[in-house]
N, CA, C and O atoms as CSV, one atom per row, in Angstrom:
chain,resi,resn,atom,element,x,y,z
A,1,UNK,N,N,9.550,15.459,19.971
A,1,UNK,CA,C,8.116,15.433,20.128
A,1,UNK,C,C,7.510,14.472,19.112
A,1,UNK,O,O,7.574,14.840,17.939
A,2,UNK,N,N,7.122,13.684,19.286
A,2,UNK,CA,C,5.634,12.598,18.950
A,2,UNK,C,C,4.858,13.574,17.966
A,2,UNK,O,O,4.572,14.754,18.171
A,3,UNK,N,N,4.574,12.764,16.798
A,3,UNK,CA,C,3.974,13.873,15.877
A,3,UNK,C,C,2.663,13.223,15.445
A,3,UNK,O,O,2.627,12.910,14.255
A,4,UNK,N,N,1.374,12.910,16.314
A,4,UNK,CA,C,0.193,12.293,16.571
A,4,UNK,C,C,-0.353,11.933,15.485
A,4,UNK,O,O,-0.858,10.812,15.415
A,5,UNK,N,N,-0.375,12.923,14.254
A,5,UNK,CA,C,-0.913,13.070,13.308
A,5,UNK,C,C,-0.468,11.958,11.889
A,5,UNK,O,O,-1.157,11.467,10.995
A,6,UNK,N,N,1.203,11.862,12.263
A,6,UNK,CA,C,1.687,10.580,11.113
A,6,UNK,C,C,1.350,9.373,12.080
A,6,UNK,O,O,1.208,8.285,11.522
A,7,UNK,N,N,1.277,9.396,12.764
A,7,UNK,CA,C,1.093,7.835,13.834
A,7,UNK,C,C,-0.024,7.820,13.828
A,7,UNK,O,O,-0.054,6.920,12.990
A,8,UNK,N,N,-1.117,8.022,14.025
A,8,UNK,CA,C,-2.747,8.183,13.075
A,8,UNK,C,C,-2.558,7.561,12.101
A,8,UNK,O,O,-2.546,6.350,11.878
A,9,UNK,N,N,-2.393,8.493,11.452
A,9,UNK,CA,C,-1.981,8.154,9.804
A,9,UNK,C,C,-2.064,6.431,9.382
A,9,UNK,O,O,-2.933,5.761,8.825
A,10,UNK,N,N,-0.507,6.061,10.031
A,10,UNK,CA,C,0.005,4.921,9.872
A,10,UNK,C,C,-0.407,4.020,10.863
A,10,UNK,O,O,0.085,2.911,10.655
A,11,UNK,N,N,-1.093,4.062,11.823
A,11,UNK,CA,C,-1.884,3.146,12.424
A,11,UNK,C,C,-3.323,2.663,12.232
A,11,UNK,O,O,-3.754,1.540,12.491
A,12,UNK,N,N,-4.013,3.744,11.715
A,12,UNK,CA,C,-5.144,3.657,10.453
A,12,UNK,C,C,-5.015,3.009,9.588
A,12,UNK,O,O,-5.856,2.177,9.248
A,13,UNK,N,N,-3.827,3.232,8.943
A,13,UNK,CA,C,-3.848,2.558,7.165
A,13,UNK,C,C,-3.242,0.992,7.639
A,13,UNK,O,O,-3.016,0.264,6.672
A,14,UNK,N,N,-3.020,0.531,8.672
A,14,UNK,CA,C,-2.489,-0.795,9.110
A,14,UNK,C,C,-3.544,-1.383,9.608
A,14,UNK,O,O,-3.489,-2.593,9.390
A,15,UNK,N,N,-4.610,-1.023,10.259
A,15,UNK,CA,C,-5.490,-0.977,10.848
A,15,UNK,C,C,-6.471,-2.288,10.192
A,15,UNK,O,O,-7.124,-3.097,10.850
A,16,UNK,N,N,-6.312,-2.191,8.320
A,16,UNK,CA,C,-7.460,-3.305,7.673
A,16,UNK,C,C,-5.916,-4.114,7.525
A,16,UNK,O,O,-4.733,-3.814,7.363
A,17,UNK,N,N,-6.895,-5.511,7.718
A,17,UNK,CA,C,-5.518,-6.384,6.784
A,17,UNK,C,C,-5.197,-6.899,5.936
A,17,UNK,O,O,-4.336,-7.760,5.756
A,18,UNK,N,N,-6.387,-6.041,4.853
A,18,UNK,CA,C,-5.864,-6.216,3.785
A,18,UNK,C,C,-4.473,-5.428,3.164
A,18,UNK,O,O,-3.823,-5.890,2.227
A,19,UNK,N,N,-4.201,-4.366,3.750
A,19,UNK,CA,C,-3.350,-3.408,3.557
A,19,UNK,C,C,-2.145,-3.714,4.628
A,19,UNK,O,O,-0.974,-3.351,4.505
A,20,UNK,N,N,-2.641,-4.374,5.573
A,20,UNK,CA,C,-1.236,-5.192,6.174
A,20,UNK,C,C,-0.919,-5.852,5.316
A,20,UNK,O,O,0.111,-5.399,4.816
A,21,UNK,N,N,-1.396,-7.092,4.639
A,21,UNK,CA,C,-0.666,-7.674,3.876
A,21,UNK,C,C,-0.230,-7.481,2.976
A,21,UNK,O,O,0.581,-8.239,2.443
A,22,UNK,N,N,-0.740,-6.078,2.364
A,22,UNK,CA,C,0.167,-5.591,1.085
A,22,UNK,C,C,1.418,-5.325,1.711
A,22,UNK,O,O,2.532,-5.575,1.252
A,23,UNK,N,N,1.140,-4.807,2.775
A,23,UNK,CA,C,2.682,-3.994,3.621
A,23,UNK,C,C,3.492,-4.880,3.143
A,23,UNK,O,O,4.322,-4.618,2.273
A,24,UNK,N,N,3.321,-6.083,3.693
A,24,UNK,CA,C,3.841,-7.190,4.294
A,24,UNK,C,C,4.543,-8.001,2.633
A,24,UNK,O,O,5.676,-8.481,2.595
A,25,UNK,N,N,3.886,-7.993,1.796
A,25,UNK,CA,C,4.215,-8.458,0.562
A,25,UNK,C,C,5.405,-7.566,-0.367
A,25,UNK,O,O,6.299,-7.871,-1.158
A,26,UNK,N,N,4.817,-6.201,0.263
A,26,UNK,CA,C,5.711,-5.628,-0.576
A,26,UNK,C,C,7.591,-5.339,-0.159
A,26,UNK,O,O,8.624,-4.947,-0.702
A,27,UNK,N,N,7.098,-5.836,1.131
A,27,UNK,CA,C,8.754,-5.802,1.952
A,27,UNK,C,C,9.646,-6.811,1.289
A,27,UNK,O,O,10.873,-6.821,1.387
A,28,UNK,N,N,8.853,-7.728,0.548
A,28,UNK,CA,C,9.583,-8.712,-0.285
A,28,UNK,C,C,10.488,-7.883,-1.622
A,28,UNK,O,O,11.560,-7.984,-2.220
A,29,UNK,N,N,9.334,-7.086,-1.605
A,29,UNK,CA,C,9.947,-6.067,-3.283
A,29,UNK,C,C,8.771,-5.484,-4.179
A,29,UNK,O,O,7.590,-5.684,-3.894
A,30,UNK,N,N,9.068,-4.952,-4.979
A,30,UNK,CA,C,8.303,-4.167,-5.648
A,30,UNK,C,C,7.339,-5.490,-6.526
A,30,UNK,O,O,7.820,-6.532,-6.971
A,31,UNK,N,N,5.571,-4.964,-6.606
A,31,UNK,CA,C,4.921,-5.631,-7.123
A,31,UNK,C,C,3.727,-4.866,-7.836
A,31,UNK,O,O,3.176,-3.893,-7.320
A,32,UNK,N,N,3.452,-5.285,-8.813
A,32,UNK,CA,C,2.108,-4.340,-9.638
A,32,UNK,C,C,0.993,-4.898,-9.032
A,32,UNK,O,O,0.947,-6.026,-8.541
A,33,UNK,N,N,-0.053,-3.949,-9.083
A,33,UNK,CA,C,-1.337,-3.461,-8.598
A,33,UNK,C,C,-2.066,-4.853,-8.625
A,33,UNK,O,O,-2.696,-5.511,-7.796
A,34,UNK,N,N,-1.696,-5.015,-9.970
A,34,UNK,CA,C,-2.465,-6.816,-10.469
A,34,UNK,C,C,-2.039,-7.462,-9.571
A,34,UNK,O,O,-2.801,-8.220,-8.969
A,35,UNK,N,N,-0.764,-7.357,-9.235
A,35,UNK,CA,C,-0.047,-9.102,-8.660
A,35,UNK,C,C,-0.887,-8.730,-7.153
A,35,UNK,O,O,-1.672,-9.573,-6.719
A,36,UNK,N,N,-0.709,-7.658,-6.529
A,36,UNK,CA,C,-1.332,-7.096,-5.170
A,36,UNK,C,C,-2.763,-7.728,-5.209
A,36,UNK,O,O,-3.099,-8.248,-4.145
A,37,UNK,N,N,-3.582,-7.778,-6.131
A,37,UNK,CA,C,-4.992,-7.953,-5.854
A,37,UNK,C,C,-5.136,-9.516,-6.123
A,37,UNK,O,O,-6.001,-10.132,-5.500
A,38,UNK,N,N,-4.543,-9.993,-6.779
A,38,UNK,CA,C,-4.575,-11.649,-7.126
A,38,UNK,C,C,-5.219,-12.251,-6.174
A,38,UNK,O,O,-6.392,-12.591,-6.323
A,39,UNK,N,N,-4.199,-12.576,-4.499
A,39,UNK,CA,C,-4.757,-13.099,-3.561
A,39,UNK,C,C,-5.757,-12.846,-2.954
A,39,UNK,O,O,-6.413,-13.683,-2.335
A,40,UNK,N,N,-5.991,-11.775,-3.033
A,40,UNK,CA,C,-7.377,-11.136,-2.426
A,40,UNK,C,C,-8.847,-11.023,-3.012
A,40,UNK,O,O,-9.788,-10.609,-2.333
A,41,UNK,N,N,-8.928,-11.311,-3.952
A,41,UNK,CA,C,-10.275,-11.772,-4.709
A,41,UNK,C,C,-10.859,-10.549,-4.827
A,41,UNK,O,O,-12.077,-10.573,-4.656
A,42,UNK,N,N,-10.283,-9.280,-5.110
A,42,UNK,CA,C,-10.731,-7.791,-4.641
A,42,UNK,C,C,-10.836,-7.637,-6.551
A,42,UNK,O,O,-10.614,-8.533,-7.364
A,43,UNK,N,N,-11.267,-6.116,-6.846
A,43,UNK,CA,C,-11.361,-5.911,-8.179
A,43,UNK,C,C,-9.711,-4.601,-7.915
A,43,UNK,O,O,-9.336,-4.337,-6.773
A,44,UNK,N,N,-9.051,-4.038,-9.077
A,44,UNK,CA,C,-8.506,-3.417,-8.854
A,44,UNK,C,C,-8.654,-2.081,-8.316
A,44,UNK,O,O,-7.834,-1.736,-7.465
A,45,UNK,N,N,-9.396,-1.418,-8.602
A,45,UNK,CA,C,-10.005,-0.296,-8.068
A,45,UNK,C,C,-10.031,-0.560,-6.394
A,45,UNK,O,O,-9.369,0.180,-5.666
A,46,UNK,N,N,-10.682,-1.448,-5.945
A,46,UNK,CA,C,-10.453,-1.649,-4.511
A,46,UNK,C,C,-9.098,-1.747,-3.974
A,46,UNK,O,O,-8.699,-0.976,-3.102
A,47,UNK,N,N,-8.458,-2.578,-4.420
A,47,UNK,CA,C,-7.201,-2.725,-3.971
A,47,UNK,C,C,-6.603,-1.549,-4.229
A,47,UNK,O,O,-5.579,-1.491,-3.547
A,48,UNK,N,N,-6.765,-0.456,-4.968
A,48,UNK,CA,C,-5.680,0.604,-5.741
A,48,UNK,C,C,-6.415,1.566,-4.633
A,48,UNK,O,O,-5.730,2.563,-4.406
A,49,UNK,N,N,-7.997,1.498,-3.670
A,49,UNK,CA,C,-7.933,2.330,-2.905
A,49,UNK,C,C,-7.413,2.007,-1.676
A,49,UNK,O,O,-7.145,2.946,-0.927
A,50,UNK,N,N,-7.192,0.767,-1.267
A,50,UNK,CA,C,-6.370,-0.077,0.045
A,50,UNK,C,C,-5.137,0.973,-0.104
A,50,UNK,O,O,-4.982,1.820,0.776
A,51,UNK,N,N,-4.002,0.894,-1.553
A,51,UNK,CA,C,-2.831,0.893,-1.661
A,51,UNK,C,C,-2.977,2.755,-1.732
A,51,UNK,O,O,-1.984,3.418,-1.432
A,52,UNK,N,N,-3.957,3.283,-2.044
A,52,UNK,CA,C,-4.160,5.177,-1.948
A,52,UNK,C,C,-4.086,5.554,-0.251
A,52,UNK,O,O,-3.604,6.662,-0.014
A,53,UNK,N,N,-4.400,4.959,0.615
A,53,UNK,CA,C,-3.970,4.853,1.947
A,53,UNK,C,C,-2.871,4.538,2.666
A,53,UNK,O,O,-2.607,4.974,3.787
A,54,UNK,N,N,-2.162,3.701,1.957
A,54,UNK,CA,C,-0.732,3.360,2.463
A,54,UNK,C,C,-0.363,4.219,2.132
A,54,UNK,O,O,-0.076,5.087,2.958
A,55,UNK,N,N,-0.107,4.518,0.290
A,55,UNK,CA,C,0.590,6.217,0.183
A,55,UNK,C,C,0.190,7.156,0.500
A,55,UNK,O,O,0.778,8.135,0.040
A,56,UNK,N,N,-0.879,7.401,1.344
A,56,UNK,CA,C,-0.953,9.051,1.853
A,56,UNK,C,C,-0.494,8.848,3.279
A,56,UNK,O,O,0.007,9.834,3.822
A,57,UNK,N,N,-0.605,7.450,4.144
A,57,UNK,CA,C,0.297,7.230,5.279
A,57,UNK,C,C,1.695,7.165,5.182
A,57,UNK,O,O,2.432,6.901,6.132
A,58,UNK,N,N,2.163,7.472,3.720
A,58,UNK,CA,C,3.555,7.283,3.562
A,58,UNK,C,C,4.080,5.868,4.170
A,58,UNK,O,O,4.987,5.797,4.999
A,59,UNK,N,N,3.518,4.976,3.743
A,59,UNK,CA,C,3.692,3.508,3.948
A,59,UNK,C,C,4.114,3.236,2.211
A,59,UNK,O,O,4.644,2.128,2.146
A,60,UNK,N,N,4.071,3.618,1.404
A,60,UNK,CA,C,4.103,2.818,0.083
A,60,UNK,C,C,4.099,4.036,-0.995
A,60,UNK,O,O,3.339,4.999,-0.894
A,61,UNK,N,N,4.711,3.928,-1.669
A,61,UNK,CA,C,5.484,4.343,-2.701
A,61,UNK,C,C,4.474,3.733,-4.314
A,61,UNK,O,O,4.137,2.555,-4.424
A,62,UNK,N,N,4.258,4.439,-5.028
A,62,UNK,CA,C,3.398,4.052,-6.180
A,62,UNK,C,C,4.103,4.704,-7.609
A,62,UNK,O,O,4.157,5.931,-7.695
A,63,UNK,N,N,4.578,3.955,-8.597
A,63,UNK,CA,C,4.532,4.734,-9.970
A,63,UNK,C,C,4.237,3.939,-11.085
A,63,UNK,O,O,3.840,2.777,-10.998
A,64,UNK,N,N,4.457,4.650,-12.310
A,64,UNK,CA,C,3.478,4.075,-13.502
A,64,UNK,C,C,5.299,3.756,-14.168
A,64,UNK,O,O,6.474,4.042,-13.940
A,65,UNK,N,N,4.196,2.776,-15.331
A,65,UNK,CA,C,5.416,2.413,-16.096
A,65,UNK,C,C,4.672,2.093,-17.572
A,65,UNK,O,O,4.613,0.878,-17.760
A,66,UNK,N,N,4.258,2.659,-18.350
A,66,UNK,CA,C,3.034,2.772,-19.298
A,66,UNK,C,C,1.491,2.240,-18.927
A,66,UNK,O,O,0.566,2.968,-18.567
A,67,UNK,N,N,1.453,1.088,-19.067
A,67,UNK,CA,C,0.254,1.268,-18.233
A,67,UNK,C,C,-0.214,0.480,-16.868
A,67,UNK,O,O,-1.287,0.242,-16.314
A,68,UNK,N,N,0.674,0.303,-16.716
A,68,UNK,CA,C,1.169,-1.085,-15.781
A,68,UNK,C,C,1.783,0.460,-14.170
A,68,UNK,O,O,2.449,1.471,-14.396
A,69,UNK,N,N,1.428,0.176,-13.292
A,69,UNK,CA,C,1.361,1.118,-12.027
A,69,UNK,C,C,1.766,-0.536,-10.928
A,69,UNK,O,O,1.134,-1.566,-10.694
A,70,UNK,N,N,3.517,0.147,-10.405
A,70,UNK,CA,C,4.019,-0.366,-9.640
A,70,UNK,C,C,4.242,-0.070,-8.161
A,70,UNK,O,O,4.649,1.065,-7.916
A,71,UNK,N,N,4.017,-1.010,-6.990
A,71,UNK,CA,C,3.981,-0.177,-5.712
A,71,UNK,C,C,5.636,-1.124,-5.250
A,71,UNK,O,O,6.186,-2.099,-5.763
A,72,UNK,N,N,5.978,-0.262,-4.090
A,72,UNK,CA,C,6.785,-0.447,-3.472
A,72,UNK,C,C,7.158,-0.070,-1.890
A,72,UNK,O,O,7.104,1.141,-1.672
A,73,UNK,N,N,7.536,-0.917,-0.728
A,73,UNK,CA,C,7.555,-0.301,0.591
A,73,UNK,C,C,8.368,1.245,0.742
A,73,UNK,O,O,9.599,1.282,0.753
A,74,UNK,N,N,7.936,1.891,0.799
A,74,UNK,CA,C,9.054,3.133,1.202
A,74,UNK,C,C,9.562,3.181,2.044
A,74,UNK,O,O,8.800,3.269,3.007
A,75,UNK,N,N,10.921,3.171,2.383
A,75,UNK,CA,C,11.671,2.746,3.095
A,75,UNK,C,C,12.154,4.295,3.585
A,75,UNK,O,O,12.460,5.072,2.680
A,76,UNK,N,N,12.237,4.800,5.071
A,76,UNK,CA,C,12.267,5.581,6.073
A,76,UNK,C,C,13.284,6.191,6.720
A,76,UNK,O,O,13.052,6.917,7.687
């Protein structure tokens, strides 16, 4: 059975493209919050709420490393 609710989820959080292209960047490999917002002319806070949507779609993987917060594709 089709579980409507993660396919929502993850078709929502794909949905802006700005958060496609994080997808899309991070399939390369793991990158910090900073390097994520560079191209996008965004402040971090924006981008860190783009990337709070991928991880609650379980698209992306997030942890800290003192003060420096690294994302990564989560792989399925």
């Amino acid at each position: 059975m089709v579980k409507y609710r993660t396919l929502d989820g993850t078709f929502g959080a794909l949905a802006d493209p700005t958060r496609r292209q994080i997808v899309m960047r991070l399939q390369e490999g793991e990158a910090s919050v900073s390097e994520l917002a560079a191209p996008h002319k965004m402040s971090l806070p924006a981008i860190s709420r783009h990337i709070s949507v991928l991880e609650d779609a379980g698209l992306v993987f997030k942890r800290k490393e003192g003060r420096q917060q690294y994302c990564r594709h989560r792989d399925h």
